[in-house]
PAKOLFI-871193 format. One record per residue: x, y, z of N, C-alpha, C in turn. Coordinates in steps of 0.1 Angstrom, whole numbers, plus 5000, padded with zeros to 4 digits. Atoms other than C-alpha are relative to their C-alpha. Last residue first. Layout:
BEGIN
 n.xx n.yy n.zz ca.xx ca.yy ca.zz c.xx c.yy c.zz
    X    Y    Z     X     Y     Z    X    Y    Z
...
This chain:
BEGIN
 n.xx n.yy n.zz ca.xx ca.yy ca.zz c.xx c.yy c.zz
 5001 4986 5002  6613  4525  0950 5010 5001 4987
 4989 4998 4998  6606  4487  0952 5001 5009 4999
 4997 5003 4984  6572  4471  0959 5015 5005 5004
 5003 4989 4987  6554  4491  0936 5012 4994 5010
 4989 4985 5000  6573  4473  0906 4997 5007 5013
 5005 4988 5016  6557  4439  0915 5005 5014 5001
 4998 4983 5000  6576  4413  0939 4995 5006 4990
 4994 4998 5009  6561  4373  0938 4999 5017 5001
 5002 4992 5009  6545  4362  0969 5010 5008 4989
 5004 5009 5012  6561  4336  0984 4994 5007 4993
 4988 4999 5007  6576  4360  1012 5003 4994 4986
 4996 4993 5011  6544  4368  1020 5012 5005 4995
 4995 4985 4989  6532  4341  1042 5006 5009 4982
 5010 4989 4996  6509  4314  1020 5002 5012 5007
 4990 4992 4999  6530  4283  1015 4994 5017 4995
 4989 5002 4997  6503  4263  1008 5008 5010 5000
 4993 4993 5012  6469  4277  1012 5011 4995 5003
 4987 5000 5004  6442  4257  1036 5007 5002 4987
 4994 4991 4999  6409  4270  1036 5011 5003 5000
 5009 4985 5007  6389  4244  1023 5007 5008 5000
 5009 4989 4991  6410  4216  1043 4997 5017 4986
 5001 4986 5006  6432  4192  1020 4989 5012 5005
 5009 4991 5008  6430  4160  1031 5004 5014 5003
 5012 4998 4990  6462  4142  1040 4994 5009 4993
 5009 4998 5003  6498  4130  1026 4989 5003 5010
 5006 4994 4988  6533  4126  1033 4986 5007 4991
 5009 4990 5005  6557  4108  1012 4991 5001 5008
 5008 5001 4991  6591  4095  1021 4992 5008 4986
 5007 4993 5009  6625  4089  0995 4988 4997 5011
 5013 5000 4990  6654  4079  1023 4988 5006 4994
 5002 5014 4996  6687  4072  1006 4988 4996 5005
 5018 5013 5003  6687  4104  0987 4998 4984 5003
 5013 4994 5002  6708  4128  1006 4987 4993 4993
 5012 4999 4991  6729  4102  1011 4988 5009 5000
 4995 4988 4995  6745  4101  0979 4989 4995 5011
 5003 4990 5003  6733  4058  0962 5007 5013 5014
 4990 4992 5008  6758  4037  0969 4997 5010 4995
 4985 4991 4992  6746  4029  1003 5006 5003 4988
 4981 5005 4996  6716  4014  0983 5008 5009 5003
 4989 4997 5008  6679  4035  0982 5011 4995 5007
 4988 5002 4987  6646  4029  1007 5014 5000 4984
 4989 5009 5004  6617  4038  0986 5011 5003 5015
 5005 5004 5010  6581  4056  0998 5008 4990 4989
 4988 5000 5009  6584  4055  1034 4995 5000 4986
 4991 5011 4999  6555  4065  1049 5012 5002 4992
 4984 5000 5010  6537  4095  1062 5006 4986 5000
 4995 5017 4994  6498  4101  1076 5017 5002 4990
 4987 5000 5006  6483  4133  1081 5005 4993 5007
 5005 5006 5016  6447  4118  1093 5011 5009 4994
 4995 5016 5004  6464  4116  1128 4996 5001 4986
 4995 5010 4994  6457  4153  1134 5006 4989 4996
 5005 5016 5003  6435  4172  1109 5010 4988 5006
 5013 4998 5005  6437  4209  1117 4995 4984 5004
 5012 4994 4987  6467  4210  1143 4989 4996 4995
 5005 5008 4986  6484  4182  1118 4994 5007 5012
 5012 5017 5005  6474  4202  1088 5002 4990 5010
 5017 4997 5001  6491  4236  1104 4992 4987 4999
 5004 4997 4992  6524  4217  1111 4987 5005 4997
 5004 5016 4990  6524  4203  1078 5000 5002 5014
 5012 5000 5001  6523  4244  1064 4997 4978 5006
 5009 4986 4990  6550  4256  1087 4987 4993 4996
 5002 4999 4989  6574  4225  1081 4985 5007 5003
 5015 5007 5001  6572  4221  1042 4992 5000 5014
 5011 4998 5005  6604  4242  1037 4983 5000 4997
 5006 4984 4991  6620  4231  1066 4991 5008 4990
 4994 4986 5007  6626  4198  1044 4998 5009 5005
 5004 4995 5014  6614  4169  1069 5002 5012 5001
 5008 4989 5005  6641  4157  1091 4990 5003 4989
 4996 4988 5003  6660  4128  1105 4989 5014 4997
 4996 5005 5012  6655  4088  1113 5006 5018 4995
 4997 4991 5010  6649  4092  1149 5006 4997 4990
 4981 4996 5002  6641  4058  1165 4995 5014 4994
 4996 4990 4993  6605  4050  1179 5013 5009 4997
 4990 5002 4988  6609  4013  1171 4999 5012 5006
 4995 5012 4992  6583  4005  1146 5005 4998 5017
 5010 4999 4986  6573  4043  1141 4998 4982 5003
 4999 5017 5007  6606  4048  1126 4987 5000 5011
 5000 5009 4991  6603  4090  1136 4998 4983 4993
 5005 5011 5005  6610  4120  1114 5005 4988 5009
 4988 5016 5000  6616  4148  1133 4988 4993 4994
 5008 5015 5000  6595  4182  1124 5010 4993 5000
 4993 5012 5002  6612  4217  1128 4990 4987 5001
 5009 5010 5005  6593  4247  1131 4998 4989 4993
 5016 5001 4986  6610  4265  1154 4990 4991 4990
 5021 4995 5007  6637  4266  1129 4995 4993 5009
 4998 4998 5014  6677  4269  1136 4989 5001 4993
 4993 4988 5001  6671  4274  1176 4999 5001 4981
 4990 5001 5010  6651  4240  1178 5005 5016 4994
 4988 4999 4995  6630  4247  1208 5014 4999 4992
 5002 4990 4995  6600  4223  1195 5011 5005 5010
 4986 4993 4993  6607  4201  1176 5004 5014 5006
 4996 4985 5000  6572  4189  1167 5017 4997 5007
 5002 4993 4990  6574  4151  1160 5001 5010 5000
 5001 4991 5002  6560  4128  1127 5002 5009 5018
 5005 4996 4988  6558  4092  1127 5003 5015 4997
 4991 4995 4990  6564  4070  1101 4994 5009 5004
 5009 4984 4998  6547  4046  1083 5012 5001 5007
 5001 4996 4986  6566  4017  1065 4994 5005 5004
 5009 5002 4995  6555  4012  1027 5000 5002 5016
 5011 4992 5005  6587  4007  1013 4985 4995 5007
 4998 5004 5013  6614  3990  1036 4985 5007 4999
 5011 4998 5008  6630  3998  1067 4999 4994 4986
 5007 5001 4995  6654  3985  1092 4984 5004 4990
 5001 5013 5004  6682  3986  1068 4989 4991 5008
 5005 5002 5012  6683  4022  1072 4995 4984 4995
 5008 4996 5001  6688  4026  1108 4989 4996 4987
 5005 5011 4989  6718  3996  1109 4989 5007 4997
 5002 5016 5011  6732  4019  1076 4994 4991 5007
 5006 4995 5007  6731  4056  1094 4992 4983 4995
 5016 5013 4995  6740  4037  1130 4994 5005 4985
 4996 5015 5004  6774  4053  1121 4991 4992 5000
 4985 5007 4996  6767  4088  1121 4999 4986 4992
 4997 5010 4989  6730  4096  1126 5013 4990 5002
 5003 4999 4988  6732  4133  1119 5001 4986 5010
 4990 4997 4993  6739  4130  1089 4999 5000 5015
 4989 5013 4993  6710  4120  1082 5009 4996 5002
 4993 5002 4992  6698  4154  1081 5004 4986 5005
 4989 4989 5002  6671  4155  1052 5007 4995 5018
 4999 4995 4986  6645  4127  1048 5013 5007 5001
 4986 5009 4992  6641  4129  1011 5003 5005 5015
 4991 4989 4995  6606  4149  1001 5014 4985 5002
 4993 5009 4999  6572  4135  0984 5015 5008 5000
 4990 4998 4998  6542  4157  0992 5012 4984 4995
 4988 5006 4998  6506  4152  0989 5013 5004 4995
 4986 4989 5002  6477  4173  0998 5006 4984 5001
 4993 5005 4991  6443  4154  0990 5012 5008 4994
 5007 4995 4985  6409  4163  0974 5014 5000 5008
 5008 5007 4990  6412  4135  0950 4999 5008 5011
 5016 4999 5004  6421  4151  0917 4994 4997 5013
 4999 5008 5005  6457  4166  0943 4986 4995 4993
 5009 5009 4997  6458  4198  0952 4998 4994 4989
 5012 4995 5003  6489  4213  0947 4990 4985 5004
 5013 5009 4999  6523  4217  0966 4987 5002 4992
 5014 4996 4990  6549  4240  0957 4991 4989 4999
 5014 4997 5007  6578  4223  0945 4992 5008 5012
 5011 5010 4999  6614  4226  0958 4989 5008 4996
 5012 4998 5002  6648  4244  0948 4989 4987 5006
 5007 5018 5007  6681  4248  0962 4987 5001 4999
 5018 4997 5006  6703  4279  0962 4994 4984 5006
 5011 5002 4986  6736  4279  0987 4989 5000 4995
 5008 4993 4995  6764  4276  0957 4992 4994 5013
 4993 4990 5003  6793  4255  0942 4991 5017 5006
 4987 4994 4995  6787  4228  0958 5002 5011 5000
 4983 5002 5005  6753  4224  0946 5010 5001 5006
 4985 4995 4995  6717  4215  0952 5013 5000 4996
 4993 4988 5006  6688  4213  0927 5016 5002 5007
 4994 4987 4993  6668  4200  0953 5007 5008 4991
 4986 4993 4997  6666  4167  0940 5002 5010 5009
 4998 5010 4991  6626  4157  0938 5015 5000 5002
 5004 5002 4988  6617  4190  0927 5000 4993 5010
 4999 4989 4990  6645  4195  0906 4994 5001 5011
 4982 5001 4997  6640  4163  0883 5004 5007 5014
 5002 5009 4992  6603  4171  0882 5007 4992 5005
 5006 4999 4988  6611  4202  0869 4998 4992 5011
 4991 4996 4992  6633  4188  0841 4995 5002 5015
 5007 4990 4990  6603  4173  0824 5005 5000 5010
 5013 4993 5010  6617  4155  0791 4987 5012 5008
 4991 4987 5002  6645  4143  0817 4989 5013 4991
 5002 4985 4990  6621  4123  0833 5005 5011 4992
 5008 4992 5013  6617  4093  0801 5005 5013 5013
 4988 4999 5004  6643  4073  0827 4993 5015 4991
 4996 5006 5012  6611  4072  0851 5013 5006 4990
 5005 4996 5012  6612  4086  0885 5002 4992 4984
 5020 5007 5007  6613  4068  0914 4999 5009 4991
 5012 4991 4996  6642  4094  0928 4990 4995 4998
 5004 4992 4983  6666  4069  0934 4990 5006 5001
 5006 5011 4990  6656  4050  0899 5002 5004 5012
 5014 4998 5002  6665  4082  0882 4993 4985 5006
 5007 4991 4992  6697  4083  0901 4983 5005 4992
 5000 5011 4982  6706  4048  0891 4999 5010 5001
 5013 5006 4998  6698  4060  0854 4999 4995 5012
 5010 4999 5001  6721  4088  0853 4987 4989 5004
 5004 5004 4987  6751  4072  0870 4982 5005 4993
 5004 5016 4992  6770  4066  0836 4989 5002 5009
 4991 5007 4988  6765  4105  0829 4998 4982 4998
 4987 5005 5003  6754  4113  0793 5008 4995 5007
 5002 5013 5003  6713  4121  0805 5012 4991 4995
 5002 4999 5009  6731  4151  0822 4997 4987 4996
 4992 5006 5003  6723  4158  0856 4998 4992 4988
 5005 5013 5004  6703  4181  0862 5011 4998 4992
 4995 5007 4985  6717  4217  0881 4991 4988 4995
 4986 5007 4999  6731  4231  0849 4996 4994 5015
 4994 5011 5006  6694  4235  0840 5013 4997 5001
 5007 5012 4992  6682  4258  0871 5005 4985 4985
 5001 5003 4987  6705  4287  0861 4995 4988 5009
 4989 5009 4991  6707  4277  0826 5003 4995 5017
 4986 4991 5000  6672  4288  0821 5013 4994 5005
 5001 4999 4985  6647  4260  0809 5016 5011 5002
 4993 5012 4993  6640  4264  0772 5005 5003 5018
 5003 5014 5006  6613  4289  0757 5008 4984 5002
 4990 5010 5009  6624  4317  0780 4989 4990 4996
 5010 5005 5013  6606  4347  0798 5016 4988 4993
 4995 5007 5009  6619  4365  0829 4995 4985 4993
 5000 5012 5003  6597  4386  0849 5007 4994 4990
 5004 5003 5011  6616  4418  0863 4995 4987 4998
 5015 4995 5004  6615  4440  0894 4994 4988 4984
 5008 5002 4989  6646  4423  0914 4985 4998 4991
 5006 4989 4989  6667  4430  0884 4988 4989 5007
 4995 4989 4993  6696  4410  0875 4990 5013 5003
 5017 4991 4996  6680  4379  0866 5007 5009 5009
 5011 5001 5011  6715  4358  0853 4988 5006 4998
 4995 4989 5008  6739  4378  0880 4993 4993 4987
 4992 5011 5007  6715  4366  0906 5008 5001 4983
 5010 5006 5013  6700  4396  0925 5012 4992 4993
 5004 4991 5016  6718  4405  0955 4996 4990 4991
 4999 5006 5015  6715  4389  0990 4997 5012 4989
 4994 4991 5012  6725  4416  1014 5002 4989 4990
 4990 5014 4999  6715  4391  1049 5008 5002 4985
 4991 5005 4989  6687  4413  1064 5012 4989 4997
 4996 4993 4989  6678  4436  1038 5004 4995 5009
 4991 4988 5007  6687  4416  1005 5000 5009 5014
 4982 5005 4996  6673  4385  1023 5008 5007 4996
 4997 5008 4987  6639  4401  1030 5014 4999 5005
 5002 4989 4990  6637  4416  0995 5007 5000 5016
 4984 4995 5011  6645  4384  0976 4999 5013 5010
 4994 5008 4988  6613  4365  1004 5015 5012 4994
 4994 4991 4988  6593  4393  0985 5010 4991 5011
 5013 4998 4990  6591  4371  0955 5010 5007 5011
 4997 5001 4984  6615  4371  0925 4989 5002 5008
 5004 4992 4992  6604  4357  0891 5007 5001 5014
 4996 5001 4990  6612  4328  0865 4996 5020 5007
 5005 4984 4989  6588  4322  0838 5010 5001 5012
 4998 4999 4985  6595  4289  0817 5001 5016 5004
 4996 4995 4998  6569  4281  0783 5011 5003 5016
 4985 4999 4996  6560  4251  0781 5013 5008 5000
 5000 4997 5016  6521  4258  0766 5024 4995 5000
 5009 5013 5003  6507  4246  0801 5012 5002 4985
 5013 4998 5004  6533  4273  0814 4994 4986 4993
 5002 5004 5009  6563  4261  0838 4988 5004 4992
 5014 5010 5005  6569  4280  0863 5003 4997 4990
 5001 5006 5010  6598  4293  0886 4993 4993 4998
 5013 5011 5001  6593  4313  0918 5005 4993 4989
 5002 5006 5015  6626  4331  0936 4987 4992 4996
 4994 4989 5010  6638  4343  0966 4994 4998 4986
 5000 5004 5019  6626  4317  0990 5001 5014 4993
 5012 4992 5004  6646  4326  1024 4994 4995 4983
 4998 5004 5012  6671  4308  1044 4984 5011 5001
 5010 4991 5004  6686  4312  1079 4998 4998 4983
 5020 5007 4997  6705  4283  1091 4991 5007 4994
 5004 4999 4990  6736  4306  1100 4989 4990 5002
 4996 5009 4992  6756  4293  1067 4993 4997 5020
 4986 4999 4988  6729  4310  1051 5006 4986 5006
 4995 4997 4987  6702  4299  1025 5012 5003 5003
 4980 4998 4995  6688  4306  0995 5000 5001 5015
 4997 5000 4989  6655  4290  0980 5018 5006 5004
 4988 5002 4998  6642  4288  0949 5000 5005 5012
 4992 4992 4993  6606  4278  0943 5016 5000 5005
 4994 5000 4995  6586  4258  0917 5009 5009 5008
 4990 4985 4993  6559  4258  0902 5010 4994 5010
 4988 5005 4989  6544  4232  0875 5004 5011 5006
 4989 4992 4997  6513  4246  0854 5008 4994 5012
């Protein structure tokens, strides 16, 4: 079973996951709200998505719902195959949209959604992640001098940001060559890779995993992956906004 989570954010910074989407062994898709939809309905008056218009309901399909299939790009573009080689994925991907989405985001213009995976444990015992370093904006003009400094396999470094008004639980991504800031991992992965570096320190390790041409969008110029054992008691994403809403929870 593939899961995935939707996410809505504010222009303030503030964001909430709203949403689960799974895939069943059998390929069925499930989409659902979790208590994050609650959350952002009372502090920030998200409403239900005019395709899953109640809160309370699980929605059932045999093909992926439009909602999250108008956000993959159609195997009829020219650019398709140079953004299935951005993401390292094979051309065959489309055949398992999900894994499109999770390594995308899903993002649009035309909205504030975007999705990512939930983590699972891996046969070996081991949490791994694969994310695009987010905020490269941020480094202007040195973006391409930064970038051209790496190449797959690098390590990189990992710092609390602590004090970061937009999320306290911010991580920089560091060139651990030179020390440089390169940008962000996904706020959504923040809370639980902070925990696993208190638990297990240095043994959460991260490198580059592709470096991507200036012609590729920036958001995917920078494919990383981030791994480490898997502690007994560690749950990903585990507060209870990820929990999925059942009728009690609504009057």
């Amino acid at each position: 079973m593939v899961t995935l989570y939707l996410a809505w954010r504010q222009p303030d910074q503030r964001w909430w996951p709203v949403g689960r989407l799974v895939r069943e062994a059998a390929g069925t898709y499930e989409f659902s709200y979790t208590e994050g939809a609650l959350d952002a309905a009372r502090l920030a008056n998200f409403a239900p998505i005019l395709s899953f218009p109640d809160f309370r309901r699980t929605y059932r399909s045999e093909s992926l719902f439009p909602m999250f299939a108008n956000r993959i790009m159609s195997t009829k573009r020219e650019e398709y195959g140079a953004l299935m080689q951005a993401l390292d994925l094979e051309i065959g991907a489309y055949n398992n949209p999900l894994a499109i989405l999770a390594r995308t985001g899903g993002e649009r213009i035309t909205d504030t959604f975007e999705v990512f995976p939930l983590p699972t444990r891996t046969d070996d015992g081991r949490y791994h992640v694969q994310f695009f370093v987010h905020g490269l904006a941020q480094l202007g003009d040195d973006l391409e001098n930064r970038i051209s400094r790496l190449t797959s396999g690098v390590k990189l470094e990992l710092e609390d940001e602590n004090g970061n008004a937009a999320d306290p639980d911010a991580l920089r991504i560091m060139a651990k060559l030179d020390g440089e800031k390169l940008g962000y991992v996904p706020r959504y992965f923040c809370k639980d890779i902070r925990s696993l570096r208190s638990a297990l320190g240095n043994q959460v390790q991260m490198r580059v995993q592709q470096v991507n041409p200036s012609s590729i969008p920036r958001p995917y110029r920078i494919l990383c992956e981030l791994y480490s054992p898997w502690p007994e008691v560690f749950r990903p994403f585990s507060e209870h906004q990820f929990a999925r809403i059942v009728a009690a929870d609504i009057a």
